[in-house]
C-alpha positions in Angstrom: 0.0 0.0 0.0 2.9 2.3 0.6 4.7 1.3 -2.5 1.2 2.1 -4.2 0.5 5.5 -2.9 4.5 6.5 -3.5 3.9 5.8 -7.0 0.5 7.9 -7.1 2.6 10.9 -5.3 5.6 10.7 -7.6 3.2 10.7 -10.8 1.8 13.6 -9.6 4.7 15.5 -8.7 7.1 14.5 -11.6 3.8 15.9 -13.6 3.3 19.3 -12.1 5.7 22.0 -13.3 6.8 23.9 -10.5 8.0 21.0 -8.6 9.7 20.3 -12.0 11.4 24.0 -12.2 12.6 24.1 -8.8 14.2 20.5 -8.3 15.4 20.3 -11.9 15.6 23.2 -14.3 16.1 26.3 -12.1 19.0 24.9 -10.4 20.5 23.3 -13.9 19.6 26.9 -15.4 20.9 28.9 -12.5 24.6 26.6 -12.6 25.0 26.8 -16.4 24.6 30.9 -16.1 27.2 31.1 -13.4 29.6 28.7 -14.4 29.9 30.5 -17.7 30.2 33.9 -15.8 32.9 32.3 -13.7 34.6 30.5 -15.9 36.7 33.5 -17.4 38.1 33.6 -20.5 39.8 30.9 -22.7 43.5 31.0 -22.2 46.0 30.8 -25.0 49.2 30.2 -25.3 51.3 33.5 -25.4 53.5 33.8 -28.7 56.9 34.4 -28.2 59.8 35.1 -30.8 63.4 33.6 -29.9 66.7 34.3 -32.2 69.3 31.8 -30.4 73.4 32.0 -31.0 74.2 28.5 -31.4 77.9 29.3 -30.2 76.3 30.8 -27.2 76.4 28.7 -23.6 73.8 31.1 -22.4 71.6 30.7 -25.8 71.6 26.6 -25.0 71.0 27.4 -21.4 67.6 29.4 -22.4 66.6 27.5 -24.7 67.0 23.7 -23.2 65.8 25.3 -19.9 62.8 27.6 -19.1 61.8 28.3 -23.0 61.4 24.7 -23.1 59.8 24.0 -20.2 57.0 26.8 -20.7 57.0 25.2 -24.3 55.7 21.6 -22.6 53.8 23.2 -19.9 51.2 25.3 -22.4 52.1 28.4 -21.3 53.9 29.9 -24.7 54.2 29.2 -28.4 57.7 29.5 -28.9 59.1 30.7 -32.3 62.5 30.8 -33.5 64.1 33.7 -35.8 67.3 34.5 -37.4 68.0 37.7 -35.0 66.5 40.7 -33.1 65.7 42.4 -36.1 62.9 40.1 -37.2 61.6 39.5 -33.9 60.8 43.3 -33.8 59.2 42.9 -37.3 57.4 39.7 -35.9 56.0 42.1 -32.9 55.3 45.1 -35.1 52.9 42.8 -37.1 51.7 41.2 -34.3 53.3 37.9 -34.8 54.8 37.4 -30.9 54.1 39.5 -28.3 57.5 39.8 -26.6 60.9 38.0 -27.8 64.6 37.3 -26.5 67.8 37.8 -28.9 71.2 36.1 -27.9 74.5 37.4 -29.2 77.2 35.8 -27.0 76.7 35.8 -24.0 74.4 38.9 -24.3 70.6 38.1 -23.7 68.4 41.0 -25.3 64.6 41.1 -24.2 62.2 42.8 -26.7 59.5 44.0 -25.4 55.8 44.5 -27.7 52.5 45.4 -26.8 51.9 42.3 -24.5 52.6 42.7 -20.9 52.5 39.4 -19.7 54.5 38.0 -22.9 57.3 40.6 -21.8 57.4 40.0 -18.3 57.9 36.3 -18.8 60.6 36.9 -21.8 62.3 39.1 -18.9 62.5 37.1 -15.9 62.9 34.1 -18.5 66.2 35.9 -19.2 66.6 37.2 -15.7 66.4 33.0 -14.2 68.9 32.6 -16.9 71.7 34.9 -16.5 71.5 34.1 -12.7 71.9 30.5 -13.2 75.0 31.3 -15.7 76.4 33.9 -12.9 76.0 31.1 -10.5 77.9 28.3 -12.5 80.5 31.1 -13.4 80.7 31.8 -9.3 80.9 28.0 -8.9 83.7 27.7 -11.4 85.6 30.6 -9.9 85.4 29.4 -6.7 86.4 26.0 -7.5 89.9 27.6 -9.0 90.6 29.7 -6.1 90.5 26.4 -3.8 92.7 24.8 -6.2 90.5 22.8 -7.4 90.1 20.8 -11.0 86.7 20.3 -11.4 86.3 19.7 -15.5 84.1 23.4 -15.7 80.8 21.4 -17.8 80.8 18.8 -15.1 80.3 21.7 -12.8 78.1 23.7 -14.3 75.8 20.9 -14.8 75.4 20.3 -10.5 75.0 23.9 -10.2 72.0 24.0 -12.6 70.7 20.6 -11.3 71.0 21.8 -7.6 67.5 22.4 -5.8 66.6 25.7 -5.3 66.8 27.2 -1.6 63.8 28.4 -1.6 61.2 25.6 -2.6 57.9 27.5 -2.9 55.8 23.9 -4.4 52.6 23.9 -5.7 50.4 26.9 -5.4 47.3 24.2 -6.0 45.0 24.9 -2.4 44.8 21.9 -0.7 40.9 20.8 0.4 39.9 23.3 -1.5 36.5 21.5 -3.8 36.9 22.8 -7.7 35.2 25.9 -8.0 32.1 24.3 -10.2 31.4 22.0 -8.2 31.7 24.2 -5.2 29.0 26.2 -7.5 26.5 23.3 -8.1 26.9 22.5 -4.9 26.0 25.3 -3.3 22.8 25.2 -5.7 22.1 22.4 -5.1 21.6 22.3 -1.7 20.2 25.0 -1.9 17.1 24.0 -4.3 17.1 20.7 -2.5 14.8 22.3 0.1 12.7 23.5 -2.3 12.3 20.0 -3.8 11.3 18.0 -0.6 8.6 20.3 0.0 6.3 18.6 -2.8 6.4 15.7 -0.8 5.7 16.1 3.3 3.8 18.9 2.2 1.0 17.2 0.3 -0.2 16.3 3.6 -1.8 19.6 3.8 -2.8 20.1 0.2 -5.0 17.2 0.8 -6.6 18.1 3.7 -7.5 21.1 1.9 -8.4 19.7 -0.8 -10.7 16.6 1.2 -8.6 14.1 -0.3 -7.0 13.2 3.0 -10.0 12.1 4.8 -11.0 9.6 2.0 -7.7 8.5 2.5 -8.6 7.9 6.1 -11.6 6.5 5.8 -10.3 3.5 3.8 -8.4 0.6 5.9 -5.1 2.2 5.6 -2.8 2.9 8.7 -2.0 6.7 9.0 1.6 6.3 9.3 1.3 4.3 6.0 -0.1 8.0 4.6 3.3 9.7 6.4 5.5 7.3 5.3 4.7 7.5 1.8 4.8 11.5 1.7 8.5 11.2 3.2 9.0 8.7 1.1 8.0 11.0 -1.7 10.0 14.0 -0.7 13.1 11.7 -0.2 13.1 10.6 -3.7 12.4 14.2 -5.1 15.5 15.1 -3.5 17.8 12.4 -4.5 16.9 13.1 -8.5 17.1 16.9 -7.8 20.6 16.2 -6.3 21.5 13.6 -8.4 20.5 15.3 -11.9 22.7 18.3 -10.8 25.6 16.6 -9.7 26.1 14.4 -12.9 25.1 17.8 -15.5 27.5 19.6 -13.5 30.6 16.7 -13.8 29.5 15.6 -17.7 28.6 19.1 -19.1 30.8 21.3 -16.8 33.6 19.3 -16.0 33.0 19.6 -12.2 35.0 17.4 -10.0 33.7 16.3 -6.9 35.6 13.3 -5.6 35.5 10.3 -4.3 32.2 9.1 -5.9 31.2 6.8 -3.0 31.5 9.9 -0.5 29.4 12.3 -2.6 27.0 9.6 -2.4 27.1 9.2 1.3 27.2 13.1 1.9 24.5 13.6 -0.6 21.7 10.7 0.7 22.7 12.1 4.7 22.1 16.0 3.2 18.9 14.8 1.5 17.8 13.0 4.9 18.4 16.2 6.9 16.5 18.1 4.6 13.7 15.8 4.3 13.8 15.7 8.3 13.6 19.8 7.9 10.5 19.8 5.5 8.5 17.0 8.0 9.0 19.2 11.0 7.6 22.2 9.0 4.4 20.2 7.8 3.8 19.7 11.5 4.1 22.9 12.7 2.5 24.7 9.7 -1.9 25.4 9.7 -2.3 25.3 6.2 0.0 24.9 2.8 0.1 28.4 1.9 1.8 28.7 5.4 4.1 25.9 5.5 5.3 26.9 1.5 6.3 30.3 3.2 7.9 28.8 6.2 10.1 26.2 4.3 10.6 28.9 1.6 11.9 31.3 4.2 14.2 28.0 6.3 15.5 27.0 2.9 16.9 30.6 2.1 17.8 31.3 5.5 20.2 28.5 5.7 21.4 28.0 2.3 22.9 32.0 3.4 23.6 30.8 6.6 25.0 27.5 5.6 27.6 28.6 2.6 25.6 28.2 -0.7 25.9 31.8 -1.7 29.6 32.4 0.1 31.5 31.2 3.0 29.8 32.5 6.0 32.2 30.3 8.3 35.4 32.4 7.2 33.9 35.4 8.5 34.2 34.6 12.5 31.9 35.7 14.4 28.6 34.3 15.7 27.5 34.0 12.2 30.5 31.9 11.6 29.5 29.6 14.7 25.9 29.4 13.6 26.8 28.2 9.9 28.0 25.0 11.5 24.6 23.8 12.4 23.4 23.7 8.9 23.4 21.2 6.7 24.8 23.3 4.0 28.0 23.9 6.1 28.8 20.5 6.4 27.8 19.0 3.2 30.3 21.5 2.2 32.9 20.5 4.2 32.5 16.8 3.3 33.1 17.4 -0.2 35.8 19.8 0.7 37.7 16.9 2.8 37.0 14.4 -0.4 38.3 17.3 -2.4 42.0 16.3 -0.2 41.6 12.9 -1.3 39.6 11.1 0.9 37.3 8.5 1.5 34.3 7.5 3.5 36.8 7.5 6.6 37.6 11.7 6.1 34.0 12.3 5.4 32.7 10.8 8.7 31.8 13.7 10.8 30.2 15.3 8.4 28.0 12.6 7.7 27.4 11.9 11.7 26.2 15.5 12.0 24.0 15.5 8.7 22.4 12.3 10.4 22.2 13.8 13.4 20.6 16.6 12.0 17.8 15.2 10.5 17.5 12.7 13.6 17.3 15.5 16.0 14.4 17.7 13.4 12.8 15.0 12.3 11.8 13.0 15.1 10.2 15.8 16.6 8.7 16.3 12.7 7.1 12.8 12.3 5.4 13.1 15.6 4.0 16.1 14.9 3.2 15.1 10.9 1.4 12.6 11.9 -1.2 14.7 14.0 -1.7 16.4 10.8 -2.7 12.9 9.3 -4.6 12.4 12.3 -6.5 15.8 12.2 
């Protein structure tokens, strides 16, 4: 009989628009716009011209070292030319925004309209003749000791040595990617709109009479509450589910381990199921309970992080974001973001259920004098 009047609430629901627009489409929509505005624009390689001396040291040096390595990273398109002079034709027509001419042991930087180009061509050539200066120091001091080391030998440890100053990688560490840290936040947000088509029918049809025919049959009344949670619970899994996977397939959103999005995601979907029950208890009529949940469901998506990180701000605000669901649906995927696994994820996931034990209790018991009414 449950599975029966489940199937009679989802037909309904997955049939009227609005609970259609705010579980699915407005949150798709919503993502899409700001991803794009986010999102920047398309990088490019940055074209730069190079005339090497190929009886140069300091030419081989440039061009076997960082030239070459911002060549494989992506970050310029290098081309080569026969001198300075047809680098500065190359920039003048727009060719390469910046280039580097080596005569000797003299390194020339040309500079064009592109900033960027010419401040990478300079401290290209700046890394350079330090490195050079420090194998020459090397060499030097190598003579004065009395030394013998063969010079090339030399020079090669001195440019193999590790820097003294290591300053790794700038990637943030636990920091989710910034779409999915976007979807989420919409997500989670529209999630408590979406559960409300559930729970809340409880109300439309005692409105509407339909509830006391439902009574008045031999059904249980908990079988009636159990299949509007029921309802609202799956609502909120395809609302959260739809989202996640448009975001990762469409937008290229990376949320992690796949098994702890899951977990975060059913434990966020309980707590706001749990949320939506305790408001169709409390509410009089529908038209009350939609502004209640409406007004909850804004309140802590600000509260919680969807819109931006309440928690870094300190303060009491900061103390009362961690007792939304929001906050720590975020910081679950922001710990899976590090790397981890159900194991990293677990308080999260204790206080979502926690959450929607400590609400919805209180919710069921007072749902179900609303079936009883």
């Amino acid at each position: 009989m449950i599975w029966t009047l489940l199937m009679r609430d989802l037909g309904s629901r997955l049939r009227d628009r609005s609970a259609l627009v705010l579980a699915v489409i407005a949150p798709i929509a919503l993502v899409t716009v700001l991803s794009l505005l986010m999102g920047g624009p398309d990088t490019k390689k940055i074209p730069v011209g190079f005339a090497p001396d190929s009886a140069s040291t300091v030419s081989k040096a440039l061009q076997d070292g960082p030239l070459q390595q911002l060549t494989d990273d992506d970050v310029i398109a290098l081309t080569m030319y026969a001198d300075r002079a047809e680098i500065t034709k190359a920039i003048d027509k727009g060719t390469v925004d910046a280039g580097i001419a080596v005569d000797g042991d003299s390194v020339d930087v040309i500079k064009g309209g592109g900033i960027v180009a010419g401040a990478i061509a300079e401290a290209v050539a700046r890394s350079t003749a330090a490195a050079v200066d420090g194998v020459t120091t090397a060499v030097a001091a190598d003579r004065m000791r009395g030394g013998k080391a063969d010079p090339e030998t030399l020079a090669k440890a001195v440019l193999a040595a590790k820097p003294a100053l290591d300053l790794g990688d700038a990637t943030p560490v636990g920091v989710l990617d910034t779409k999915a840290q976007l979807a989420a936040g919409m997500a989670t947000l529209f999630l408590f709109f979406a559960v409300q088509f559930g729970v809340l029918g409880l109300l439309e049809e005692r409105r509407s009479g339909t509830l006391p025919r439902l009574l008045a049959a031999p059904l249980a009344p908990w079988k009636i509450l159990a299949s509007k949670v029921l309802t609202s619970l799956v609502l909120g899994l395809i609302s959260m589910t739809l989202l996640i996977s448009y975001s990762s397939l469409a937008l290229g959103a990376h949320w992690g381990n796949w098994v702890g999005v899951s977990v975060l995601t059913v434990s966020g979907v309980l707590a706001a199921v749990a949320t939506v029950t305790l408001v169709a208890g409390v509410a009089k009529s529908s038209e009350q309970a939609a502004a209640i949940q409406g007004m909850l469901a804004m309140g802590l998506a600000i509260l919680g992080g969807s819109f931006f990180s309440v928690a870094r701000s300190g303060g009491i605000a900061a103390i009362l974001s961690r007792i939304t669901p929001h906050y720590w649906y975020g910081e679950g995927l922001a710990r899976l973001a590090e790397g981890g696994t159900l194991t990293a994820i677990r308080t999260p996931v204790l206080v979502l259920l926690a959450f929607a034990l400590v609400v919805g209790v209180p919710g069921l018991m007072l749902a179900k004098r609303t079936v009883r009414a």
